[in-house]
C-alpha positions in Angstrom: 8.8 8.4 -52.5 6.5 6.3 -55.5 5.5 3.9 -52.3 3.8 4.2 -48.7 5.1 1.8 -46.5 2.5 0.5 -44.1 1.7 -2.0 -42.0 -1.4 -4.0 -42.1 -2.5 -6.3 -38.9 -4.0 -9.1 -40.4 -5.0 -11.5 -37.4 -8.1 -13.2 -38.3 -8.6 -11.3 -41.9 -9.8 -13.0 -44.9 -7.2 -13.2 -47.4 -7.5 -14.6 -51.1 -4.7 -16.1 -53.1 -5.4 -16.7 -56.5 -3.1 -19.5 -57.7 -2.2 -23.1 -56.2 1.5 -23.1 -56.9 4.9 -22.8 -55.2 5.1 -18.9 -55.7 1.3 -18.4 -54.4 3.0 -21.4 -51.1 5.0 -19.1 -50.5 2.9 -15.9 -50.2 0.9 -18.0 -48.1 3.7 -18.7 -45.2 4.1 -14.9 -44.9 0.3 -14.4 -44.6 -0.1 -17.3 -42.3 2.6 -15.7 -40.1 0.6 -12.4 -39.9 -2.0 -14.8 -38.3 -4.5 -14.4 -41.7 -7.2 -16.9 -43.0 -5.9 -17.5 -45.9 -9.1 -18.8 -49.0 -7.2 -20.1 -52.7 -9.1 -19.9 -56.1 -6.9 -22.4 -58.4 -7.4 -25.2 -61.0 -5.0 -27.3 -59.1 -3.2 -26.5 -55.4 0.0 -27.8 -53.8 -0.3 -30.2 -50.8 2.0 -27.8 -48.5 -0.4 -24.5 -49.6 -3.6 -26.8 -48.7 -2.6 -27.0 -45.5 -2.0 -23.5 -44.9 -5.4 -23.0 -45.7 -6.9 -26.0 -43.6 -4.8 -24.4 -40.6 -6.0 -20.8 -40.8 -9.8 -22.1 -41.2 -10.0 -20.7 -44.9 -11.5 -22.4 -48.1 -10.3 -23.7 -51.3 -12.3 -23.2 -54.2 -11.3 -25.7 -56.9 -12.2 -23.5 -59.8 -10.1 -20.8 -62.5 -10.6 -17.0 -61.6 -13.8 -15.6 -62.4 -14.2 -11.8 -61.7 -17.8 -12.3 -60.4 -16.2 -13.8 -57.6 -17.8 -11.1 -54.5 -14.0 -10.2 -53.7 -15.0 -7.0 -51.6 -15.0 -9.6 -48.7 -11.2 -10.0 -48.8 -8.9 -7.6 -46.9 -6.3 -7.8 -50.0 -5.7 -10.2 -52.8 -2.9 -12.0 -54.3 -2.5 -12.7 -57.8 0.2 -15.5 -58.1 -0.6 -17.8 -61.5 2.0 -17.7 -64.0 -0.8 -16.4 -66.6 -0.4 -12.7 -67.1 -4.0 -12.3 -68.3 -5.3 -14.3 -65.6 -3.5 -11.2 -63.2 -4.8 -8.4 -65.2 -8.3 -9.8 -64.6 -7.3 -10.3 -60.9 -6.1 -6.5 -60.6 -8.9 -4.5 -62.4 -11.8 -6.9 -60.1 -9.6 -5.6 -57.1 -9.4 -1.9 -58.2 -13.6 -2.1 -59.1 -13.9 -3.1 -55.3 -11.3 -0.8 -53.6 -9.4 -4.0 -52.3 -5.9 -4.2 -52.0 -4.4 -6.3 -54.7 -0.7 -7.8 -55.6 0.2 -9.3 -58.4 3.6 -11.2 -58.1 6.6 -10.2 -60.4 3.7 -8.1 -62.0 4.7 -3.8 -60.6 2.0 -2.4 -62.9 -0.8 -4.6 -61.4 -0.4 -3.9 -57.9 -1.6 -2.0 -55.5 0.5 -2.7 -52.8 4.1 -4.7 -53.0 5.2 -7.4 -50.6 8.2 -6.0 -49.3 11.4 -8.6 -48.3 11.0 -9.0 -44.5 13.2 -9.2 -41.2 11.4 -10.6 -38.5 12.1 -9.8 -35.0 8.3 -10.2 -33.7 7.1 -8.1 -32.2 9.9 -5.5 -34.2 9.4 -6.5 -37.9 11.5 -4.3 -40.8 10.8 -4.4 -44.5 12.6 -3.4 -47.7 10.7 -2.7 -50.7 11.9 -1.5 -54.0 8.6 -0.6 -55.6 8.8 -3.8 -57.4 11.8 -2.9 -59.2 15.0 -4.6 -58.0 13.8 -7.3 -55.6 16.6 -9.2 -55.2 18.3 -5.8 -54.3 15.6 -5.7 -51.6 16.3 -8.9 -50.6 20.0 -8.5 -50.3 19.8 -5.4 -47.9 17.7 -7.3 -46.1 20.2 -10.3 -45.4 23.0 -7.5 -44.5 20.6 -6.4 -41.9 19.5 -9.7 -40.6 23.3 -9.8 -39.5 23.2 -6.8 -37.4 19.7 -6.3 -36.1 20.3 -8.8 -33.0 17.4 -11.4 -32.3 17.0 -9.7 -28.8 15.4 -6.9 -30.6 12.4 -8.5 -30.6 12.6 -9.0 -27.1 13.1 -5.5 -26.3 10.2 -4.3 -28.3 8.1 -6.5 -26.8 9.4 -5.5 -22.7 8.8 -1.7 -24.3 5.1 -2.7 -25.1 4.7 -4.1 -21.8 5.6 -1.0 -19.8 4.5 1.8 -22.5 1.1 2.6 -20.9 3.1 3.0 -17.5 5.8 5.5 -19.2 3.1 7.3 -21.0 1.2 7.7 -17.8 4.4 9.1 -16.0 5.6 11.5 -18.7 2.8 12.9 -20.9 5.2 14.8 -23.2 5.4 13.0 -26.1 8.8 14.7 -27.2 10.1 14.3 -23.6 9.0 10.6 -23.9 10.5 10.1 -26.8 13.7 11.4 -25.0 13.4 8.8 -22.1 13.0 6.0 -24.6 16.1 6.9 -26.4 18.2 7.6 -23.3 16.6 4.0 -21.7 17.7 2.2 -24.9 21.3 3.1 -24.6 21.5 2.0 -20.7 22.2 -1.4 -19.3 18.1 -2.3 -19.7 18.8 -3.3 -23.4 21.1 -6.0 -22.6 19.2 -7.3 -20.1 16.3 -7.3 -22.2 18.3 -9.0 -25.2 19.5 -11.5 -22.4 15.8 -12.6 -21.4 16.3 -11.1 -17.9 12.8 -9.4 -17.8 12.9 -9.0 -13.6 16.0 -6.8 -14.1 15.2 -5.0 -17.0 11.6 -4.4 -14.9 13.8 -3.1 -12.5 15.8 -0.7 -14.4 12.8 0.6 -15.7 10.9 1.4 -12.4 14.3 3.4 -11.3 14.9 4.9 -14.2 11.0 6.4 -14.2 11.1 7.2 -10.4 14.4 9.7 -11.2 12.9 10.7 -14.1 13.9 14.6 -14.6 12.8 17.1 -17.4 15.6 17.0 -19.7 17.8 20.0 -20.3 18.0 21.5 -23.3 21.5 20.1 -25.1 23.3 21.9 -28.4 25.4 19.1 -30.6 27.6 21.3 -33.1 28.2 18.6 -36.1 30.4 19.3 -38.6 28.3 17.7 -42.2 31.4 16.8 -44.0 31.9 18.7 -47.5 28.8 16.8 -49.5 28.8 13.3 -50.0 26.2 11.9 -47.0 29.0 8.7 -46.7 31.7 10.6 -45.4 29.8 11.5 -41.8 30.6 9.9 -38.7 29.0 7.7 -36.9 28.0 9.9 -34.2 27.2 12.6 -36.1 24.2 10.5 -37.8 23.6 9.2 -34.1 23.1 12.9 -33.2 21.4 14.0 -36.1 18.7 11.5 -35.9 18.0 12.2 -32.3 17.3 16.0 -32.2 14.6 17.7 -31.8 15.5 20.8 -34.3 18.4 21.0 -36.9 19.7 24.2 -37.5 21.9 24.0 -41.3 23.0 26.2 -43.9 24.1 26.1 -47.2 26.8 24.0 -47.7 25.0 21.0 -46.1 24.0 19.0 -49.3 20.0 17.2 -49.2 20.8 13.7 -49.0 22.6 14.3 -45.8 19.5 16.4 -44.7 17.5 13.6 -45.4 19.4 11.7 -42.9 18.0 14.2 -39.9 15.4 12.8 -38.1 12.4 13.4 -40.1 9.6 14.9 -37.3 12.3 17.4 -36.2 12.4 21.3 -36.9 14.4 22.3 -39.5 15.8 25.6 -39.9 17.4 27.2 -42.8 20.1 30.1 -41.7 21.9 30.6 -45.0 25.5 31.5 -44.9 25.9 32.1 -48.9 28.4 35.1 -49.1 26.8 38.3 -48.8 23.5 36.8 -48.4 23.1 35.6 -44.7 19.1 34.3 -44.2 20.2 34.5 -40.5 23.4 36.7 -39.1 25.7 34.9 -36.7 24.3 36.6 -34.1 21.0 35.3 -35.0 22.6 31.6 -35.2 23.9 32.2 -32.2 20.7 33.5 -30.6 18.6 30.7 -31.7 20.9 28.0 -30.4 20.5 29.7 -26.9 17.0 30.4 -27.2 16.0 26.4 -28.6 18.3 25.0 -26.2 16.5 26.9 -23.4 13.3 25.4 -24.1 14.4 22.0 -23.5 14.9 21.2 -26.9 18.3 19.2 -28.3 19.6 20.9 -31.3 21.8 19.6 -33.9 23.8 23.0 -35.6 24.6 21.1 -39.0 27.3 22.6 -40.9 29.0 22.4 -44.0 32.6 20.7 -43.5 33.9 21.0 -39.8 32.8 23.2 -37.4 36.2 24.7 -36.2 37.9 25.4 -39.9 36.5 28.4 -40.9 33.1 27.2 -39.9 32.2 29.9 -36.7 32.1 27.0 -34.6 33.8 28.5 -32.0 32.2 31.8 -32.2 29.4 29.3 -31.8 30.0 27.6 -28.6 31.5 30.5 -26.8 27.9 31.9 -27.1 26.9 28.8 -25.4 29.5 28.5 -22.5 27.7 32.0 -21.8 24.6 31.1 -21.9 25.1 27.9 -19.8 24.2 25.3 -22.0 25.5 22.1 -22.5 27.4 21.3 -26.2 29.0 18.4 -27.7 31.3 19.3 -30.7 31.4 16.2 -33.5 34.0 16.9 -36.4 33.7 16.6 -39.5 35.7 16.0 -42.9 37.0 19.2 -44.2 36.4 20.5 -47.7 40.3 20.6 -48.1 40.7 16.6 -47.7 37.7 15.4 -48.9 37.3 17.8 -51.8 41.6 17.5 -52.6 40.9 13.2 -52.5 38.2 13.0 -54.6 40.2 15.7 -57.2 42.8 12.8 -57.5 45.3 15.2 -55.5 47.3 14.8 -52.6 47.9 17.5 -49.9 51.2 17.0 -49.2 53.7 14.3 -50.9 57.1 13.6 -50.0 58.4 15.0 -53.3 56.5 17.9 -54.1 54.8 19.3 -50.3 56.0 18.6 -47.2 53.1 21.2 -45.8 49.6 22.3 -46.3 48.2 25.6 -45.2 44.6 26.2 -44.6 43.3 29.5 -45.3 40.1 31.7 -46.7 39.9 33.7 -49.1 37.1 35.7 -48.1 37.3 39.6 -49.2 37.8 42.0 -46.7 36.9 45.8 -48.1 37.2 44.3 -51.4 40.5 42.5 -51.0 42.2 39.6 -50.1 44.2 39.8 -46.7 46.7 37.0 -46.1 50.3 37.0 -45.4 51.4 36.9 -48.8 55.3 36.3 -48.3 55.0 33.6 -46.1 52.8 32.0 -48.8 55.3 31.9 -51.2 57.3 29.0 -51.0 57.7 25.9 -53.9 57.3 22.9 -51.6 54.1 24.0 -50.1 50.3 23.2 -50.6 48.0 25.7 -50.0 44.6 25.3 -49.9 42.1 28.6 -49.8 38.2 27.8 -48.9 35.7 30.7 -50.2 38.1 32.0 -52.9 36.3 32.0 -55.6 35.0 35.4 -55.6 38.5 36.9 -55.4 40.5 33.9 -57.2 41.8 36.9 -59.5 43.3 39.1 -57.6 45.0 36.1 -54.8 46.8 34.7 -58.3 48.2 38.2 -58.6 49.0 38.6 -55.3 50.8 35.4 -55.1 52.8 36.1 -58.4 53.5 39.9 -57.2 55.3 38.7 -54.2 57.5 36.2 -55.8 55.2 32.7 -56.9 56.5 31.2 -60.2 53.4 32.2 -62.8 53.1 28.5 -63.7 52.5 27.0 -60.5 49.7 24.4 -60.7 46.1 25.5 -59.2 43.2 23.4 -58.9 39.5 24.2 -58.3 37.4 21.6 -57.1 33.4 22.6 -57.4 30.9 21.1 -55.2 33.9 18.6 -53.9 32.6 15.1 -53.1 28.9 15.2 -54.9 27.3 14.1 -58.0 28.2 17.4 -59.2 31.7 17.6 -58.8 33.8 19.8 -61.2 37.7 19.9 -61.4 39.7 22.8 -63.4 43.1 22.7 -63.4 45.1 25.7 -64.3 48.2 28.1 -63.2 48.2 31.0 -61.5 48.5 33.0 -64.4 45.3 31.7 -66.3 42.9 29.9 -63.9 40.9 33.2 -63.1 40.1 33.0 -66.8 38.7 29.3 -66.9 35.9 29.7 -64.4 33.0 31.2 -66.6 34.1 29.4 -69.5 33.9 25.9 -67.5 31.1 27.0 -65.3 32.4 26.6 -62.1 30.5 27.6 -59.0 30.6 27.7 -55.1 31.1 26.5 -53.2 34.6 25.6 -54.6 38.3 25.2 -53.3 40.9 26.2 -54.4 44.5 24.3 -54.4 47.7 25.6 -55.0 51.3 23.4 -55.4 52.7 21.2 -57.4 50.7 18.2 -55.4 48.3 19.2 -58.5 50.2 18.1 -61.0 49.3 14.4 -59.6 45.9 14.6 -60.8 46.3 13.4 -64.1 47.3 9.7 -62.7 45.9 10.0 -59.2 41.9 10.7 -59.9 39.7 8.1 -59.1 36.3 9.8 -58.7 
């Protein structure tokens, strides 16, 4: 993060603008909003910025720059000529005096960026770009001004009203923080967004007089195989509302930067052979988090119930007594197989996909090898890297063609993605020349041979 966003309340603060143009008019609306007396230093000023300063009580000093001018007096400073020397001088007077200082279109001279604005007073949102895109800035923020409804204003403001009161009632922030979230998704938020305080008032009262401690709640969330676009809506509803997240490996960062970012995080591993927590462990610490009233998001790589111990998982919980929620996700085999370019099954070359693992057992694959062999087929093995050699000549022992197209797809759906495309007879030989690396699947069947005029990513 190259920026802090804060947000400065600047009723009744002096504010200089240095400049008497359209550009420094237009800095001068925004600060008027924020209710700031607003002084200009300029040669020359615009009729429509002269009144923004007669209506905020500020001055206008007729007069270029001069960096004797006493600016410690200002809250910040605006630098909005169209004479790049006339901002330096601006900027390095601001940073002698510790104020704030902006210069427009101008990144390196600034100490603080005017970010694009949506205004839903008493709610207000900005985008900044640390100066560098803003029309990109400006352009998220016209996508959000169509979905952030103008109630929202209205509701923050009703939430102001009665915060005192709800912080009186429930002094735990965390619990507070839950009653917030669970009054936001009731019928009060219409009502608010509809201007129909006395009901909303209502709503309120009841829903503080049956106020409860919350039970603890466990939301199993299956991550998706990588790229942070592929999760569900309610998973990122339910990741952004817990109070600890509970993820291994295979859940990439950028989705983890999607969790809510005050909650608990904790790290249980999962690489093969190299558990940071055992499954009992997992399994423990869902109980025990759960118990203490806390709602816990267990994030996991792909979907919980394909090879993901998701059921071990909850039938821990069912136990234990606590409450779940189970949220799929996209499993490595289709995301991974559509962003290789290759199709699980095709009405020419597949007319089924089996799922299955790879994982060694004592050393050595154990799958039901001669039902596996069969031409118009797909499989697809997850954690088979490890003993991709001896599954090829397990497959070709009991009867697989040796030239039967195999795919590995490395780190499916990310920046990093890899694809090697082999047979059965050679692929084991690729990996450490290509540097491939789990966690990677594996796909076997002619479906691969569609690659070469399929891939897209």
């Amino acid at each position: 993060m190259d920026i802090f966003p804060i947000s400065l309340k600047l009723q009744q603060q002096p504010c200089l603008i240095v400049g008497g143009g359209h550009i420094a008019y237009r800095k001068a609306v925004l600060l008027q909003k924020a209710g700031a007396i607003i002084s200009v230093v300029a040669p020359e000023i615009e009729a429509g910025l002269l009144e923004i300063v007669q209506a905020t009580a500020g001055q206008y000093v007729q007069t270029p720059f001069n960096p004797e001018i006493p600016l410690r007096f200002y809250r910040l400073v605006i630098a909005a000529t169209d004479d790049a020397e006339v901002n330096r001088q601006v900027f390095e007077a601001c940073e002698a005096e510790n104020v704030l200082v902006n210069s427009v279109d101008d990144p390196p001279h600034c100490r603080f960026m005017v970010p694009a604005i949506i205004d839903r007073s008493p709610l207000v949102i900005s985008v900044a770009s640390n100066g560098t895109s803003p029309v990109l800035s400006r352009q998220i923020r016209t996508q959000l001004e169509a979905t952030i409804p103008h109630g929202m204003g209205a509701l923050a403001a009703f939430s102001g009203k009665w915060r005192s009161a709800v912080k009186a009632k429930i002094s735990n922030p965390d619990e507070r923080r839950i009653f917030w979230e669970d009054l936001y998704a009731s019928p009060l938020k219409e009502q608010a967004f509809n201007d129909n305080l006395a009901e909303a008032d209502r709503l309120i009262e009841q829903a503080l007089n049956e106020w409860q401690k919350p039970n603890g709640e466990v939301y199993l969330v299956g991550a998706g195989p990588g790229d942070p676009e592929l999760l569900t809506l309610k998973a990122l509803r339910l990741m952004q509302q817990s109070d600890v997240v509970i993820y291994d490996r295979l859940v990439s960062d950028p989705i983890m930067e999607l969790c809510r970012r005050d909650a608990e995080k904790v790290y249980v591993g999962k690489a093969r052979s190299n558990h940071a927590v055992p499954q009992e462990g997992i399994n423990a610490l869902l109980v025990k988090y759960a118990k203490a009233g806390k709602r816990v998001c267990r994030l996991k790589g792909g979907d919980p119930f394909i090879f993901g111990r998701g059921g071990e998982e909850i039938e821990e919980l069912f136990a234990a007594g606590v409450p779940f929620q189970v949220v799929p996700g996209i499993t490595a085999a289709s995301g991974c197989s559509a962003y290789a370019g290759i199709p699980l099954t095709h009405r020419n070359y597949a007319q089924s996909v089996r799922f299955l693992t790879g994982h060694l057992k004592e050393g050595s694959p154990e799958l039901p090898w001669n039902e596996l062999v069969y031409e118009n087929q797909t499989l697809v093995l997850y954690m088979g890297l490890v003993g991709l050699e001896k599954i090829c000549q397990q497959l070709i022992a009991h009867g697989q063609r040796p030239d039967m197209p195999v795919a590995l797809v490395s780190k499916g759906t990310t920046p990093e993605q890899k694809v090697l495309v082999g047979t059965l007879q050679d692929i084991a030989s690729k990996v450490s020349e290509h540097h491939i690396q789990a966690p990677t699947l594996t796909i076997i069947g002619e479906v691969v041979n569609l690659r070469e005029k399929l891939q897209w990513s």
